[in-house]
Each structure stands twice: as C-alpha cells, then as structure tokens.
N, C-alpha and C positions, 0 to 999 in steps of 0.2 A: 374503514378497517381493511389492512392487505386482507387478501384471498389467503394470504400462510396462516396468518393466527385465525382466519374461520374455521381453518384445516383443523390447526390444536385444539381448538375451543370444542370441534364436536370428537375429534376421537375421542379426547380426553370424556367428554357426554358419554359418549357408546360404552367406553371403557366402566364407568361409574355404575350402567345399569347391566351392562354384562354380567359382572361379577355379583350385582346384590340377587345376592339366594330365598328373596322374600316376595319379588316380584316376578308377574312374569310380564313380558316386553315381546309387543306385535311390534314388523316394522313401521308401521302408522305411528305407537307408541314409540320407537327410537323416534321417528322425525318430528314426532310433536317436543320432544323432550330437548330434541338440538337445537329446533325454531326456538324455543324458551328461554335457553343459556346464550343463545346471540341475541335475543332481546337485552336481555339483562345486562351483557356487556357493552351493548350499540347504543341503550336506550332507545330504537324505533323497532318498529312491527320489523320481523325477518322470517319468511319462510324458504323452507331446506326441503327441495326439492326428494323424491322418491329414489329419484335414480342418482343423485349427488347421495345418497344415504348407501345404496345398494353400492357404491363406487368404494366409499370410505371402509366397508365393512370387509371390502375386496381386496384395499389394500392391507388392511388390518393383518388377512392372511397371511399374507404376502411376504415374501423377504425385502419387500421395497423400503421400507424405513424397519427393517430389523424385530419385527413387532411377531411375525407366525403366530400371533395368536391363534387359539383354538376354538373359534367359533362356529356352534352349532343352530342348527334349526332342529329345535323339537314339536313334537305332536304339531309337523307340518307347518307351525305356523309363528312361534313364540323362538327367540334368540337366546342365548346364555353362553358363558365360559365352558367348555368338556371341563376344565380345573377348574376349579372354585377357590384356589387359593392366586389363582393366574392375574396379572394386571398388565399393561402394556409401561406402567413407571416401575415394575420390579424387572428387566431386563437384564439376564445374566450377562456380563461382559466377561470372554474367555483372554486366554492368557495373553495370544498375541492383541491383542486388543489394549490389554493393560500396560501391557509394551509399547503400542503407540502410543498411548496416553503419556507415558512416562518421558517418550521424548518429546513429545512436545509440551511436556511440562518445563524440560529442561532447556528448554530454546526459552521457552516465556519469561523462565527466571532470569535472561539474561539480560531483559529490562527493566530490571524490580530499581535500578538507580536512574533509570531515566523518569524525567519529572512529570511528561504524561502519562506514564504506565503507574506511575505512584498506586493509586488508587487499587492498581492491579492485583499487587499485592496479596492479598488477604484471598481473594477468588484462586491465585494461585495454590495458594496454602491449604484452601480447601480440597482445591483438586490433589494437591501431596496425600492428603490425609485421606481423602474418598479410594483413592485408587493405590495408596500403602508404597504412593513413589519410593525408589531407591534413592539412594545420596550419590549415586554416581557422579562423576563427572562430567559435563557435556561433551557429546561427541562433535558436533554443530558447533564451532565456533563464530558468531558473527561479528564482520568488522564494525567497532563502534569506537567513540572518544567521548567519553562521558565528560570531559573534562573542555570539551570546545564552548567557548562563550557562545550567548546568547538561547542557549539551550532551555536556560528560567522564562525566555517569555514565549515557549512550547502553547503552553497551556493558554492564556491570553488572546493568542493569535487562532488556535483551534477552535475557542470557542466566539471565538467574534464571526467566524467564518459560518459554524457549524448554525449561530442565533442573528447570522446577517447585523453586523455591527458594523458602524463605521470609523475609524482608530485615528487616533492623532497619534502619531511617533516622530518624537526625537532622536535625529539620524544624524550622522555624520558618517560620511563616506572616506574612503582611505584619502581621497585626493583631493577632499573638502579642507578646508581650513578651519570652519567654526560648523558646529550642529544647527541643522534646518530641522523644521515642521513640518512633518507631511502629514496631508487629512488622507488617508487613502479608503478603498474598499476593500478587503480583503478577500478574497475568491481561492486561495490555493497555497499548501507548504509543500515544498518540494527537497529532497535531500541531494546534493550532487556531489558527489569528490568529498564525503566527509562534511558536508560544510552542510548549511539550512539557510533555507531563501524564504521568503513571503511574496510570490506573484497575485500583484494588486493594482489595480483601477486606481489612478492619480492623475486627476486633470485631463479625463477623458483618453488617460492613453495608458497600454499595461505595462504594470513596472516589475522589477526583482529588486528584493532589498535585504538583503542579508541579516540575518538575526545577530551575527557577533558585532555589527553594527549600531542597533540598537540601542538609544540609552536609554528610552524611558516610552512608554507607553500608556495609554487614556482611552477609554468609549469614549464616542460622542454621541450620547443619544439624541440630540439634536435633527441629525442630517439624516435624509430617507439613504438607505441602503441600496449600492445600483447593483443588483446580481447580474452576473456577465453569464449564467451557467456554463463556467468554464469545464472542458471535459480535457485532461491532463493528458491522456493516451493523443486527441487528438491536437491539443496545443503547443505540445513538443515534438509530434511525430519527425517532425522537419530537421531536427537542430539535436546538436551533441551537447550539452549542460543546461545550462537556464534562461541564459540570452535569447531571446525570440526578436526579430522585428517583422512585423505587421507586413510593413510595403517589400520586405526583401524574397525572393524566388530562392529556392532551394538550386544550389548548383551542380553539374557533375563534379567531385572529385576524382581525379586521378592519381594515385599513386603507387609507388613502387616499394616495394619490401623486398631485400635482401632476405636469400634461402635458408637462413640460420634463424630468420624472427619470423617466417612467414607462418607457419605453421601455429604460430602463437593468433595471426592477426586474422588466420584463419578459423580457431579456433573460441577465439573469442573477439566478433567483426567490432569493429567502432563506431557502427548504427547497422539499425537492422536492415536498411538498402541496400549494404554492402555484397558485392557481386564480382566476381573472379574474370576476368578479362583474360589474363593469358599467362603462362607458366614459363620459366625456363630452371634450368640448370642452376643458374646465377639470380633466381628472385620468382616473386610473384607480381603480376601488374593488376592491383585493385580499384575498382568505382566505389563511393559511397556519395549520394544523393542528398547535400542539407545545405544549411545556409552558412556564412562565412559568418563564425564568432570567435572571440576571443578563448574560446573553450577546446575548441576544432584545432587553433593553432597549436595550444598547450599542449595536447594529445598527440599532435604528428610531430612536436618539437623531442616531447620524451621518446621517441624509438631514434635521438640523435641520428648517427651516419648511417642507420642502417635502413633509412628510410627518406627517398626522395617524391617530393611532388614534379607532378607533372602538367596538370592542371586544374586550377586555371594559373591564367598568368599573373594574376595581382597575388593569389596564394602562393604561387613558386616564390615572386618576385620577395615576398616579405619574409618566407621563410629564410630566402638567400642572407637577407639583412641581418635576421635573429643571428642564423649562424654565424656572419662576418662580425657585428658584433660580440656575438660569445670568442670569437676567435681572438680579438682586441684584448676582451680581458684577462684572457690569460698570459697573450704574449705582455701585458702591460703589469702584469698582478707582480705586487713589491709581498713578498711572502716575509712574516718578521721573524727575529731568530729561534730555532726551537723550544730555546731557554723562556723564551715567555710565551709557548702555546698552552693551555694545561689537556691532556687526553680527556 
C-alpha cells in the first residue's frame, strides 16, 4: 500500500476519535487505534510509529492540506476536537474556491463526448451539483475534433496498455494497398497535430500507428506482454511529432525566420532546445536540436517564404525540392471555369 493512502487511512483514524465526545484518547490510544485500521485494510500486522502519529496530528493543524483543525491536549494527556461539531470531511470551501471548482468543471465538461471520458460524466455532474456550478459558458476553449476517426478504439488501446495486453490490429496504412495484421505490444497513446497515434513494440522494434488507421482490433491473451517501460517525456524528448528512430542522433537545426514571423517562432519555439543564435533588422537566426522526420519538415514547410533552412544540408536540400515542386504546381494548375466551382 502507497505511503498516501497510509496518510488517509490514519487521519481519517485521528479524525474519528477526535471528535467522539464519549471517549477519551491517550497518544498510545491514537497509535493503537491507526496500527488497527491499517491492519484491517493491509490484512498483516502494521505498527505506526509515536512520532509518525505526533507528525500527522501536526499536519492536521496545519494549513498544509487545508484541515487547521482544532486539536487540543487536555488534562496534559488525552486529545480531542476544541469543536465537537468539527471534522476534517466537513471543510468549508470559500467563494473563491468554488470559482475554481467551477472552471474546472467547465474545461471537464468539454470531454463529456470523448469516448474515454464517457464514464466521466456523471462525477462531473456530481461536482455540478456539490459545488451549485453556473451554466456559464466556457472561458478555456480546448482545440479538439470529436469527429476524427479512430477515436472509438480510445478505450481498447488504454486499456490493453494500462492491463499489459498484447493486440492484434487490422491496419492498413495510407500507402498500403490491402490491410495487414500486426501483433503488437502497446506501451503509449500519444496526441499530435490533432491526430492519435498508438506507440508499440512490433517485431522487436517501436512503432507509430495511427488510430484513423485502424480497422479492427483483438486481445491476444495468448502472448506474454513485453513492457518496454516507456517514459513519453523521455521518448520524444528528441523529435517534433511521433516519428522516433532508435539509431538516428538528434541534429542541429538551423534556421532563419523573417522579422514579421519571428516573434511568433519566438514565442512559441518548435521544441524546447530551441535557442536564438543571432538577430537582425531583417530576421532571427534559430537552433533547435532533434532528429530529421517527416513531422519537422511539415512544420518549417507551413512558415512558406518566410522561413529559410540553413542547416543541414540534406534538410535545406529537400526543403529546396518541396518548394520547387509546390512551385510546379501552380505554374502547371489548369483552374476549371468558375461556373463549376460551388463556394
């Protein structure tokens, strides 16, 4: 059992005989009484130390978790509430309190249509009603598209992860021609650009597989589960979207931002390595440190002309391409008559 719920299990102890007005409680009496309630919950012997007891009843005071109870020592030796009507589960919450409550009621409710918050629901509801939420309208808008495939095997995929499952999925990729089988492991969902990925363990190597991909999913309780304990902070740290590869070094990038977008690229960098090299008049010269993916190009392709690479030279070289081809298609684009476009 964590150390937090030994925490809850004995305030909630201390809390129970503080307040009964029929007994009277030595601290020997609190720690015999906490050792008892963590028996109960552990099922094995647990004793609670004098001075873990003397700690608890300190923070109890304490503004630390909100609690100032009013705990006395009378005739030198025995504990109780100064109130008798006092509990540390009746805590007044004042106004601005209920204010924060209420906005983050209002952010929560903005996943009551996404299919793993489903469940969520009704906890929200209760929090409406416990806290007498307003109808307001959200001030917090979050970007979301309820409406992106592959969103329905949310849940599927969370839970094979969360009970170490190993999944069969029918997949077809955009540039597949017929759906393949993949046994994978799943280890991690990831959100990028609007979009949901599945990073998993397939044939000994780590994959991304896009959820709007998807067509059908399976357990296989068959196969042992190979946990990769992936940690997401550090599995991406390197890279801009979801692409990772294993054997590739993170590179310097260099590039240049025109004075009119810079301020933009400053203010919200393109990874957090991102680092200011040198200013003029006419632009900013930026570093940012990750690996070359298809994700990295898309990103310096959308600031068009007002954004030149500089290095490296295979990234200048392919950006050159993108834009001579985008250049192509325009001088080449047969536009058809207005009479058949419809607005």
């Amino acid at each position: 059992m964590s150390s937090n719920k030994n925490a809850l299990i004995r305030y909630k102890t201390l809390d129970k005989c503080l307040k009964n007005k029929y007994r009277k409680y030595t601290l020997e009496d609190l720690i015999d009484e906490c050792s008892e309630a963590l028996f109960e919950f552990e099922g094995k012997e647990s004793f609670v130390s004098k001075r873990t007891i003397q700690l608890d009843l300190q923070n109890m005071r304490s503004e630390k978790f909100g609690y100032e109870a009013p705990i006395e020592v009378y005739e030198r030796k025995y504990y109780r509430y100064t109130d008798p009507e006092y509990s540390i589960h009746n805590i007044s919450v004042n106004e601005s309190d209920l204010k924060a409550m209420n906005n983050a009621v209002q952010i929560l409710k903005q996943f009551k249509d996404f299919s793993m918050f489903k469940e969520m629901n009704g906890v929200i509801q209760k929090l409406e009603d416990s806290i007498h939420a307003t109808s307001q309208k959200s001030i917090i808008h979050l970007d979301k598209n309820e409406q992106l495939k592959g969103l329905e095997h949310i849940d599927i995929l969370y839970e094979s992860i969360l009970n170490k499952k190993v999944l069969k999925i029918l997949y077809k990729s955009f540039t597949a021609k017929e759906s393949s089988i993949y046994t994978v492991h799943p280890q991690l969902l990831k959100e990028f650009n609007n979009r949901w990925f599945l990073i998993c363990l397939y044939k000994q190597k780590m994959y991304n597989l896009a959820l709007d991909r998807m067509e059908n999913i399976e357990m296989d309780e068959n196969l042992p589960y190979i946990d990769m304990d992936l940690d997401g902070d550090e599995y991406f740290k390197d890279v801009v979207g979801v692409t990772v590869a294993e054997s590739m070094a993170p590179r310097n990038i260099i590039f240049f931002v025109d004075s009119a977008n810079a301020p933009y690229v400053k203010t919200k960098p393109l990874h957090k390595s991102q680092e200011t090299i040198s200013e003029t008049k006419d632009g900013t010269l930026f570093k940012v440190c990750v690996q070359l993916n298809n994700e990295l190009e898309r990103l310096l392709l959308g600031f068009g002309n007002s954004l030149v690479v500089h290095k490296p030279r295979r990234l200048r070289l392919r950006m050159e391409e993108k834009f001579r081809a985008g250049n192509k298609n325009y001088q080449d684009l047969i536009i058809p008559e207005e009479s058949s476009i419809k607005d």
